[in-house]
C-alpha positions as a Markdown table, in Angstrom:
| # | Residue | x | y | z |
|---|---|---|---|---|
| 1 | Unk | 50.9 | 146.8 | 214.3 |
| 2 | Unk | 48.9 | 148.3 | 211.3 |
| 3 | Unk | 46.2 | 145.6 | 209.8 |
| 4 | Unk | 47.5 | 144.2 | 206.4 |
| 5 | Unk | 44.5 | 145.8 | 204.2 |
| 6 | Unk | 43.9 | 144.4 | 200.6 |
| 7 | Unk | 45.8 | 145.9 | 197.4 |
| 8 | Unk | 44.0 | 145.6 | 194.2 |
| 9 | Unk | 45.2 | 145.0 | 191.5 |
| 10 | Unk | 43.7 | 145.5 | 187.8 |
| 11 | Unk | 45.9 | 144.0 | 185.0 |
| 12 | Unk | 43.4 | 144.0 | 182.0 |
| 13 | Unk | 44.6 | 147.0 | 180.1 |
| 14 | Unk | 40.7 | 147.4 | 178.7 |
| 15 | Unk | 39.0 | 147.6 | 182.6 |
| 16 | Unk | 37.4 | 150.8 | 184.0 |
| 17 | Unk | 36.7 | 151.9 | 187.7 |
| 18 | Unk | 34.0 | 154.0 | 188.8 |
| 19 | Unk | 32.5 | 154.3 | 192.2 |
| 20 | Unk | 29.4 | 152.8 | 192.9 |
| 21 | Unk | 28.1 | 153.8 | 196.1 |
| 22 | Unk | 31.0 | 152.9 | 198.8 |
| 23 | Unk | 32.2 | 150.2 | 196.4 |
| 24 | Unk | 35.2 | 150.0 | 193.9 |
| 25 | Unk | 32.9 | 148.8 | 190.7 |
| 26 | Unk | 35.6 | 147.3 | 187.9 |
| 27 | Unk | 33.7 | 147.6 | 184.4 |
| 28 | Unk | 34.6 | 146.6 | 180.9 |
| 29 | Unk | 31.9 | 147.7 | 177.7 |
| 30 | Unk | 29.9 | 149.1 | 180.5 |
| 31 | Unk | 29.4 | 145.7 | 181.9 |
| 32 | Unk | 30.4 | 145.0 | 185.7 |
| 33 | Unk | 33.6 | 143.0 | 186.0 |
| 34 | Unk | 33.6 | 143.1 | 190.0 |
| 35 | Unk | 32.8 | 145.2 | 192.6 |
| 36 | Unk | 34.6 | 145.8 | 196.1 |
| 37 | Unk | 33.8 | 147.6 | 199.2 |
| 38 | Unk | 36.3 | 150.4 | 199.9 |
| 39 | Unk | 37.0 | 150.2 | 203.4 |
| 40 | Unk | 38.7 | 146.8 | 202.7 |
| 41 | Unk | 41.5 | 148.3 | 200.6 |
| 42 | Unk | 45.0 | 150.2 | 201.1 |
| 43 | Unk | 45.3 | 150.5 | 197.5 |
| 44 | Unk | 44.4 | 150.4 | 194.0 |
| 45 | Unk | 47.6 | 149.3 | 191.5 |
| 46 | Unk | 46.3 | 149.6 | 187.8 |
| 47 | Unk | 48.0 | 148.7 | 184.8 |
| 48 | Unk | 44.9 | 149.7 | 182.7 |
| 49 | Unk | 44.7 | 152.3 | 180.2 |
| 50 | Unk | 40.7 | 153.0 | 180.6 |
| 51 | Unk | 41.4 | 154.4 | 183.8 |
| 52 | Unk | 39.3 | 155.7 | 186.7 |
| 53 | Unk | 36.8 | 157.8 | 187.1 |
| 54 | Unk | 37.2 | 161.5 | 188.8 |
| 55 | Unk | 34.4 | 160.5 | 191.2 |
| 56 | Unk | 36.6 | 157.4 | 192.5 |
| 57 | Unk | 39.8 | 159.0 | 192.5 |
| 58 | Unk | 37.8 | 161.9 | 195.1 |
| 59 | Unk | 36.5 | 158.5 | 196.6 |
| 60 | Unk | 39.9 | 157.2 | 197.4 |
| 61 | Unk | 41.7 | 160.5 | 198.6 |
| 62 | Unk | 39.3 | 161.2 | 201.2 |
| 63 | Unk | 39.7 | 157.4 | 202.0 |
| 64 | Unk | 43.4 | 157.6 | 202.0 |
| 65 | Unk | 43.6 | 154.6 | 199.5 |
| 66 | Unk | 46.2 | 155.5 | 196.9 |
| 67 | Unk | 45.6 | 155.0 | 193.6 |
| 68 | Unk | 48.9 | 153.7 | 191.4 |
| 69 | Unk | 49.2 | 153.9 | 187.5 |
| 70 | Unk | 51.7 | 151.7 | 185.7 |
| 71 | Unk | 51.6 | 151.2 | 182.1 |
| 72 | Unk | 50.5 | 147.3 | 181.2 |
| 73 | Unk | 54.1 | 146.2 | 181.2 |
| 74 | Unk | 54.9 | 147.6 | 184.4 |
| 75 | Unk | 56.4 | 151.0 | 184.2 |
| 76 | Unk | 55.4 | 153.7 | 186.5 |
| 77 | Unk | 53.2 | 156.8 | 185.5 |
| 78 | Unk | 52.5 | 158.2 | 188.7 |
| 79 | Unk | 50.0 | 158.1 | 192.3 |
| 80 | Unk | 46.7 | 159.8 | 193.6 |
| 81 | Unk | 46.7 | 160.6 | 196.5 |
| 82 | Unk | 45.1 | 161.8 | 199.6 |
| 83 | Unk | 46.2 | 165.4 | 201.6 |
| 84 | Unk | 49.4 | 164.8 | 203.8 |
| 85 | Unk | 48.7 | 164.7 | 207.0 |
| 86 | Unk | 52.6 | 164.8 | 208.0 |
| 87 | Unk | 54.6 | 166.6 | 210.7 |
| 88 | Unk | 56.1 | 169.4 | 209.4 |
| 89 | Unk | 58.7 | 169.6 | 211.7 |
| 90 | Unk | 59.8 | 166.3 | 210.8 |
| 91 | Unk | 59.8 | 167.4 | 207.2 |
| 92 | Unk | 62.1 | 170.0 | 208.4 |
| 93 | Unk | 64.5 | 167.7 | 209.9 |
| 94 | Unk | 64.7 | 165.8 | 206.5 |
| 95 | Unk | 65.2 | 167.9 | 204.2 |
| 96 | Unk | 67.6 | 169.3 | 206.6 |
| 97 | Unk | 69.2 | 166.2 | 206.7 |
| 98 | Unk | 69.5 | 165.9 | 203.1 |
| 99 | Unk | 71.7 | 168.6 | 202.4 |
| 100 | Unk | 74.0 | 167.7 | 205.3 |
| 101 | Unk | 76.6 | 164.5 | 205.7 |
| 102 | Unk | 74.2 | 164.5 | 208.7 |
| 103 | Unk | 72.5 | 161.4 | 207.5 |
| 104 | Unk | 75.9 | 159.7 | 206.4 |
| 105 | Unk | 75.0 | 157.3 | 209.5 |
| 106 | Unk | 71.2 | 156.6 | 208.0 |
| 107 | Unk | 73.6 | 155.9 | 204.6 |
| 108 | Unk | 76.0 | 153.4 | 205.8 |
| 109 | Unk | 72.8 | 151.5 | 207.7 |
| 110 | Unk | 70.8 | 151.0 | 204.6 |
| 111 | Unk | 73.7 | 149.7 | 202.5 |
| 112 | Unk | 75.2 | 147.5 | 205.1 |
| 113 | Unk | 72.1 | 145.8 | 205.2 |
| 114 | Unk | 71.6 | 145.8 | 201.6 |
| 115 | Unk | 75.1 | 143.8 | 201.4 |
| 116 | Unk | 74.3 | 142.0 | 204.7 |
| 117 | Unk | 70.9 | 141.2 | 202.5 |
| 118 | Unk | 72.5 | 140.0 | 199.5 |
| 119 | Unk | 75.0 | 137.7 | 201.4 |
| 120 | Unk | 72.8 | 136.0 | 203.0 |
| 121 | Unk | 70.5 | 135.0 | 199.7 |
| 122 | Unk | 73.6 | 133.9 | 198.3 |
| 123 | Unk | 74.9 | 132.2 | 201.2 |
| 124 | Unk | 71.3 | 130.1 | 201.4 |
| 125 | Unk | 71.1 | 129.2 | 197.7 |
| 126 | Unk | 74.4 | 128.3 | 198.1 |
| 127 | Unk | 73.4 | 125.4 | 200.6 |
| 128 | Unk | 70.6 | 124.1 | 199.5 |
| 129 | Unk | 72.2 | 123.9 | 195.6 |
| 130 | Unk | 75.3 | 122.6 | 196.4 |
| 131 | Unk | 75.5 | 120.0 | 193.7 |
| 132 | Unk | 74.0 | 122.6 | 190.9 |
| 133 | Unk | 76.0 | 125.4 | 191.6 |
| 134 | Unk | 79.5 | 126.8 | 191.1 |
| 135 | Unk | 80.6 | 126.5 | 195.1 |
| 136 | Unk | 83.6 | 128.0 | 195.0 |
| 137 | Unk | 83.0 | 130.9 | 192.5 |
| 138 | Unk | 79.9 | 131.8 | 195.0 |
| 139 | Unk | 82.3 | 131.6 | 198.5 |
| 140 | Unk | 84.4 | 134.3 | 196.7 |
| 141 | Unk | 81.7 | 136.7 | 196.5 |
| 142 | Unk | 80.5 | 136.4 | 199.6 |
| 143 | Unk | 83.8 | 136.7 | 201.2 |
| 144 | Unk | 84.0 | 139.5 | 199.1 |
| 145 | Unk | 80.9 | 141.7 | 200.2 |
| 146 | Unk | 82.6 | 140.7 | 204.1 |
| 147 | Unk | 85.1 | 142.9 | 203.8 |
| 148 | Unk | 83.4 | 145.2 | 201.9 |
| 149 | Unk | 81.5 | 145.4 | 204.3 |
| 150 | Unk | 84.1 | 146.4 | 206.9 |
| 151 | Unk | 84.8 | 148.9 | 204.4 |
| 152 | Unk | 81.3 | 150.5 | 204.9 |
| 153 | Unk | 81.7 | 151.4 | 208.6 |
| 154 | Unk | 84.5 | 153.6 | 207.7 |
| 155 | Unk | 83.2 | 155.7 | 205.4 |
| 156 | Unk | 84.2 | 159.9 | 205.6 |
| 157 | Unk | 81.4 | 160.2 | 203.1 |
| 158 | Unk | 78.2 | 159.3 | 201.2 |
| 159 | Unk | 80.0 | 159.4 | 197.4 |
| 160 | Unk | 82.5 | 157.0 | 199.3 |
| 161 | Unk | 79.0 | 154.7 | 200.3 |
| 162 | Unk | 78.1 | 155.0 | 196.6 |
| 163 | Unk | 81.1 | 153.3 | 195.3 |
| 164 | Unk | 81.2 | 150.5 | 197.8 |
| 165 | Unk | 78.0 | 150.2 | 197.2 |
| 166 | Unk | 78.5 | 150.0 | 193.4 |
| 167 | Unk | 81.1 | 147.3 | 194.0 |
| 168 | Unk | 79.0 | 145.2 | 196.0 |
| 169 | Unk | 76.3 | 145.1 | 193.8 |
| 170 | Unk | 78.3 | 144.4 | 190.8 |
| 171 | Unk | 79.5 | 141.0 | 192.8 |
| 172 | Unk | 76.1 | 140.1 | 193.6 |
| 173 | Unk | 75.1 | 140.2 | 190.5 |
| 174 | Unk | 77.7 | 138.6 | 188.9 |
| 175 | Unk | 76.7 | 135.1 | 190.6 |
| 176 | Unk | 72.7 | 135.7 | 190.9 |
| 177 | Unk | 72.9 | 133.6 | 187.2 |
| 178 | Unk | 73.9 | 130.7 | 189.6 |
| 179 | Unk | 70.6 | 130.2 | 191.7 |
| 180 | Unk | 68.4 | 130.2 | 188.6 |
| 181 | Unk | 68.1 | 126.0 | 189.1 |
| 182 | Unk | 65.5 | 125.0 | 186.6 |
| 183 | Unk | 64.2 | 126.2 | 183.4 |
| 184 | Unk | 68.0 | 127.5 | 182.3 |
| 185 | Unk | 67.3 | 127.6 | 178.4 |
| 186 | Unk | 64.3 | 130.5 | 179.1 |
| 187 | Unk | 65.7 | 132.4 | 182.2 |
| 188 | Unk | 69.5 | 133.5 | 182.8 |
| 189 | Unk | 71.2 | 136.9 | 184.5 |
| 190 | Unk | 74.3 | 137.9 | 182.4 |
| 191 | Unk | 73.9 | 141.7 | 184.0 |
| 192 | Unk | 71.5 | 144.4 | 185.2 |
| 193 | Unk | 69.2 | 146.0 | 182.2 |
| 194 | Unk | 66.2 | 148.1 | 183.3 |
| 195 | Unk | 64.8 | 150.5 | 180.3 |
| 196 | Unk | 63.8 | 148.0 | 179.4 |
| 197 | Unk | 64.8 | 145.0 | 180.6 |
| 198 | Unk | 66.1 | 142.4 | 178.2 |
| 199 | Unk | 65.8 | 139.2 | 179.4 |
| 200 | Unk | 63.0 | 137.3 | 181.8 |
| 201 | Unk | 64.9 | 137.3 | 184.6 |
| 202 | Unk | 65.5 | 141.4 | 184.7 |
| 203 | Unk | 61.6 | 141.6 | 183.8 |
| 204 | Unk | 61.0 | 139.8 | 186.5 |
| 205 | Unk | 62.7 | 141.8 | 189.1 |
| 206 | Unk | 62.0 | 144.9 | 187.6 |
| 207 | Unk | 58.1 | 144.9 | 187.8 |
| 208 | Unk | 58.3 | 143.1 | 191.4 |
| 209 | Unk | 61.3 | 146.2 | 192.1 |
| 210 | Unk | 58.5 | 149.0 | 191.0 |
| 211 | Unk | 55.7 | 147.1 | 193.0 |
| 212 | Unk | 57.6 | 147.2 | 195.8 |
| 213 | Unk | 59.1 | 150.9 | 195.7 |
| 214 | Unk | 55.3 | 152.0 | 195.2 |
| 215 | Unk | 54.7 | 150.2 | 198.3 |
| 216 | Unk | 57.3 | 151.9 | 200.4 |
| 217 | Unk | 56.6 | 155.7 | 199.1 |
| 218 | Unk | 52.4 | 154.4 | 200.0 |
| 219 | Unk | 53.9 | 154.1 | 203.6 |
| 220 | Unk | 56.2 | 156.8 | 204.3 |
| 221 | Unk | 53.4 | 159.1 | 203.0 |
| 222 | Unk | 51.1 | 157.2 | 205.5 |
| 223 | Unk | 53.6 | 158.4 | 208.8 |
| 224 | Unk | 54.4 | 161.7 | 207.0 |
| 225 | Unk | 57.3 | 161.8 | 205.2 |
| 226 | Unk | 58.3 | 162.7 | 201.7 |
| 227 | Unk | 58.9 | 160.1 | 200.0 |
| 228 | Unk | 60.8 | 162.1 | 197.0 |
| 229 | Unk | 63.4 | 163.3 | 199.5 |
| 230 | Unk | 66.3 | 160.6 | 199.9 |
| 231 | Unk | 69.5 | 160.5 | 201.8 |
| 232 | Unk | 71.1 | 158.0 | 199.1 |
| 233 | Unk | 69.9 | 158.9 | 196.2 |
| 234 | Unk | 69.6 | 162.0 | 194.8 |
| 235 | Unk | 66.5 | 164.6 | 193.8 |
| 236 | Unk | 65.4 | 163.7 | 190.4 |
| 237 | Unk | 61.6 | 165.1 | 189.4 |
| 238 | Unk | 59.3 | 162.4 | 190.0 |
| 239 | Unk | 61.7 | 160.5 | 191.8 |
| 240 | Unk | 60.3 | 159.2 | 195.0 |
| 241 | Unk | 64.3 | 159.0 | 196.7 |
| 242 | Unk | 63.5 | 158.1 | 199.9 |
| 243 | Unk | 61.5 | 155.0 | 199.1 |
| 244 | Unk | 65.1 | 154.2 | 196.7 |
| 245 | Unk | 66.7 | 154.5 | 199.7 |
| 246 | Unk | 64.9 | 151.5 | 202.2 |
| 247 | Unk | 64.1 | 149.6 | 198.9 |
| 248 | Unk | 67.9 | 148.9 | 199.2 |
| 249 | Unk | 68.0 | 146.9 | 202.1 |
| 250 | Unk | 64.5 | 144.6 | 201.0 |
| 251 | Unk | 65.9 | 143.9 | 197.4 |
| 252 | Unk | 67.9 | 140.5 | 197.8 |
| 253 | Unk | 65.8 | 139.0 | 200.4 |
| 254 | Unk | 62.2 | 139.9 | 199.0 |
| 255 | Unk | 62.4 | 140.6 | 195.2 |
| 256 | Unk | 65.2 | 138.4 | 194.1 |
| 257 | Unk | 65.0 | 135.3 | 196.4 |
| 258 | Unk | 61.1 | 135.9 | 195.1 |
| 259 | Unk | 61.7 | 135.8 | 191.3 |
| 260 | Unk | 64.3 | 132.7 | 191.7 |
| 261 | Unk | 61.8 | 130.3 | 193.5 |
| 262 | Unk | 59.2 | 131.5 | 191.0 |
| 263 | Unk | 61.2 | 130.6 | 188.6 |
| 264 | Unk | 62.7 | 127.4 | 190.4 |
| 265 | Unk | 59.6 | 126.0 | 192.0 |
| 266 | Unk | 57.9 | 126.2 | 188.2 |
| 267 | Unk | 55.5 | 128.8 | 188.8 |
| 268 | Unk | 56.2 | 131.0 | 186.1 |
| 269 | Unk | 57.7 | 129.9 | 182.7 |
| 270 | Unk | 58.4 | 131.5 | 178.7 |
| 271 | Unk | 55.0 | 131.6 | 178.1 |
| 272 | Unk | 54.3 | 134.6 | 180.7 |
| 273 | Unk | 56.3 | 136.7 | 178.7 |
| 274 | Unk | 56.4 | 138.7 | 175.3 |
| 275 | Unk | 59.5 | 139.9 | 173.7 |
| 276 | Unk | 59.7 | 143.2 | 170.9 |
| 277 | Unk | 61.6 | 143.8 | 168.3 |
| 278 | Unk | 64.1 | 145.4 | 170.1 |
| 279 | Unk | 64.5 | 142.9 | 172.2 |
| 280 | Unk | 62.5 | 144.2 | 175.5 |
| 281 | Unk | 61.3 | 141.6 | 177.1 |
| 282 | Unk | 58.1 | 142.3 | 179.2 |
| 283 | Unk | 55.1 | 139.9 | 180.9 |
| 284 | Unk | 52.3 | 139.9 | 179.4 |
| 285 | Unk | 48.9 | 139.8 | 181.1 |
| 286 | Unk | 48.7 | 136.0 | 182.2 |
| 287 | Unk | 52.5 | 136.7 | 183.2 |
| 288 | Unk | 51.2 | 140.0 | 185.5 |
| 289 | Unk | 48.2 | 137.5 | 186.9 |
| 290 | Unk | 50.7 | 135.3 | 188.3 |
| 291 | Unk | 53.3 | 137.4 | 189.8 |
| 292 | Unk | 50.9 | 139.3 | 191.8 |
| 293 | Unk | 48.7 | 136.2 | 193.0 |
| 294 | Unk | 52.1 | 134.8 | 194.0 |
| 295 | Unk | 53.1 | 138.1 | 195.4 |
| 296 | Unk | 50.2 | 138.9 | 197.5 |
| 297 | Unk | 50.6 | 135.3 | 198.8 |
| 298 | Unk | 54.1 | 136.0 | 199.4 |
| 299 | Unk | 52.9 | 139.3 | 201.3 |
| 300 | Unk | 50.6 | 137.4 | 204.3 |
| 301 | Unk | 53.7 | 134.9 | 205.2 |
| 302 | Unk | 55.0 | 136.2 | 208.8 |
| 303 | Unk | 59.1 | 137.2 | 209.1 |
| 304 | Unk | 60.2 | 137.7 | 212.5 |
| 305 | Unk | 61.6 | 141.6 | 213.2 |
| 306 | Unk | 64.2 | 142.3 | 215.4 |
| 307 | Unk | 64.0 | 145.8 | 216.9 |
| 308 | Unk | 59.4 | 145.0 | 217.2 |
| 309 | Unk | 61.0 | 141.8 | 218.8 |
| 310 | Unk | 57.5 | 140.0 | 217.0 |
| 311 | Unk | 56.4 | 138.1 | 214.2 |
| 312 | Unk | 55.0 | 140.5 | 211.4 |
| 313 | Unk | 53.7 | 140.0 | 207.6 |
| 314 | Unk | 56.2 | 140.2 | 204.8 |
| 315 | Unk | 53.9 | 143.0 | 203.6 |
| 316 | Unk | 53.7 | 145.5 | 206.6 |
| 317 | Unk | 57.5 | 145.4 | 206.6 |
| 318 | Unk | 57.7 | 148.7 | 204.2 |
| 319 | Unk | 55.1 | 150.2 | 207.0 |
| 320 | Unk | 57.3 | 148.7 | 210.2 |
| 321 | Unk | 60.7 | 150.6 | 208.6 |
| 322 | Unk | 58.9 | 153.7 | 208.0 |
| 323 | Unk | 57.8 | 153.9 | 211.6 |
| 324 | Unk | 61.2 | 153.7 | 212.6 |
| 325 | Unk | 62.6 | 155.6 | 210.3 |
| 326 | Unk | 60.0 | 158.6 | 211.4 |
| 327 | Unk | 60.9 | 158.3 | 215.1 |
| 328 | Unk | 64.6 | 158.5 | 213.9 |
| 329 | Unk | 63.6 | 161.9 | 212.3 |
| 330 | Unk | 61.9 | 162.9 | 215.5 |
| 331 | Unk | 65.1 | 161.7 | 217.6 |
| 332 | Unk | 62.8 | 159.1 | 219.6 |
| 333 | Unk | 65.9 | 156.5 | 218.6 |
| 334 | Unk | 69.3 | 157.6 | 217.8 |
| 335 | Unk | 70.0 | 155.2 | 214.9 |
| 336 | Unk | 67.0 | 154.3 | 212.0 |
| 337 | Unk | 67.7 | 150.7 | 212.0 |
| 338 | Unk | 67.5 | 148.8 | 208.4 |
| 339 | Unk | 65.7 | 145.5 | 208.3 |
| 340 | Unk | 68.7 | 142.3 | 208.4 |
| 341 | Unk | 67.1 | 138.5 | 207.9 |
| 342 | Unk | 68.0 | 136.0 | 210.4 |
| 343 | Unk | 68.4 | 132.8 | 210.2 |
């Protein structure tokens, strides 16, 4: 499997990176902050306005390290890149597949998963919180997303995928509130609210949900394929689709069961986050610090996957699903086959 290389990260809105030989230098006032040697990274993730210099950025792209710009609270601006060194004829066969039903199959995979996903985070916070949670309200969800799952194998089309889809994640969410353990007066879940997110809890999983995305376009680019083309969700302008559509089947197990024992295991509290006038709620710096040295932490435990039939790290799981679903493209395998936890 491919070697788990080093992401950095830069969270101080005021740092600036310039190359320095065959080194990464991180300045501030002109003063060196750190340095790093290049071969050791995959990527750079900055949430700094200063930016980078040109020289670095032509560093990187002939290095095939990605660069990744997100404003200090977390929202995405865009990715440098190096040139593409993808297949074209398996670019052909997706975007061919795009604008047929011919991917309905790849559709129903990703969202069975995602619901198979989401049942089983309930299903384990459901155990090991009996006495704090609401049992029974909790068993009728995940009966719920059973049958709805059912539902998903018989679908003519991918609008009908959409709606079960829409259905299921609607029920997930209306229980997620339940596994938040401790620290209930400064994190809750009522609902879903992205731009921007209004409470610590959607925060949370909204910065961890763009860190991750990133991560999956980063490695569908790596095998070559367009990471703006989905089969799920549809063409928007700087809309990378396809990593949309095998985000779904990681969310539940790696972003939410990740903010909840953050939050439940004490890691992260109030004082990581600001709030504006207008009620956004965003972390703030210290609050970014934390997340990601959890994160990356979270990255170099090993899951065991099915179809590799071997142990690999949480964080070469977005790499491991885009070589399948390249040899899917290719017709090496007849099915792409979306990542389900055990256990």
């Amino acid at each position: 499997m491919k070697k788990l290389l080093n992401t950095l990260y830069v969270t101080n809105p005021d740092y600036y990176l310039r190359k320095e030989g065959r080194n990464i230098s991180i300045t501030e006032d002109s003063n060196r902050i750190a340095r790093y040697p290049i071969h050791i990274l995959k990527q750079i993730v900055c949430f700094n306005y200063m930016g980078v210099s040109p020289d670095l950025m032509k560093m990187c792209m002939e290095e095939n390290v990605a660069i990744t710009f997100f404003t200090p609270y977390g929202k995405y601006c865009g990715r440098v890149i190096g040139a593409s060194y993808g297949n074209i004829y398996t670019r052909k066969k997706q975007y061919k597949m795009q604008e047929s039903e011919e991917s309905l199959d790849f559709v129903k995979n990703i969202i069975y998963a995602k619901a198979y996903n989401s049942r089983k985070v309930l299903i384990r916070g459901k155990l090991d919180n009996k006495d704090k949670v609401d049992v029974k309200r909790l068993e009728e969800v995940i009966e719920a997303i059973k049958l709805l799952m059912l539902e998903i194998k018989n679908c003519k089309n991918k609008d009908s995928v959409r709606g079960i889809e829409g259905i299921i994640a609607k029920g997930y969410f209306s229980v997620l509130d339940e596994l938040i353990i401790k620290q209930r007066e400064d994190f809750f879940f009522i609902d879903r609210s992205k731009r921007p997110p209004m409470d610590r809890f959607n925060a949370l999983i909204s910065f961890l949900y763009s860190l991750l995305t990133n991560n999956i376009a980063a490695a569908l680019e790596g095998v070559g394929i367009d990471s703006y083309a989905g089969f799920f969700h549809t063409d928007r302008p700087g809309r990378v689709s396809m990593a949309l559509d095998i985000i779904e089947e990681m969310r539940a197990f790696l972003v939410d069961k990740f903010t909840l024992s953050m939050i439940n295991l004490n890691r992260i509290n109030k004082n990581h986050f600001e709030v504006k006038e207008n009620g956004a709620t965003l972390l703030n710096e210290k609050g970014r610090q934390v997340v990601l040295e959890n994160w990356n932490k979270k990255e170099q435990e090993e899951i065991y996957h099915p179809f590799f039939e071997e142990n690999i790290k949480i964080g070469l799981l977005p790499h491991a699903q885009a070589l399948l679903l390249n040899s899917y493209l290719r017709g090496d395998i007849e099915a792409y086959p979306p990542f389900m936890i055990g256990g």
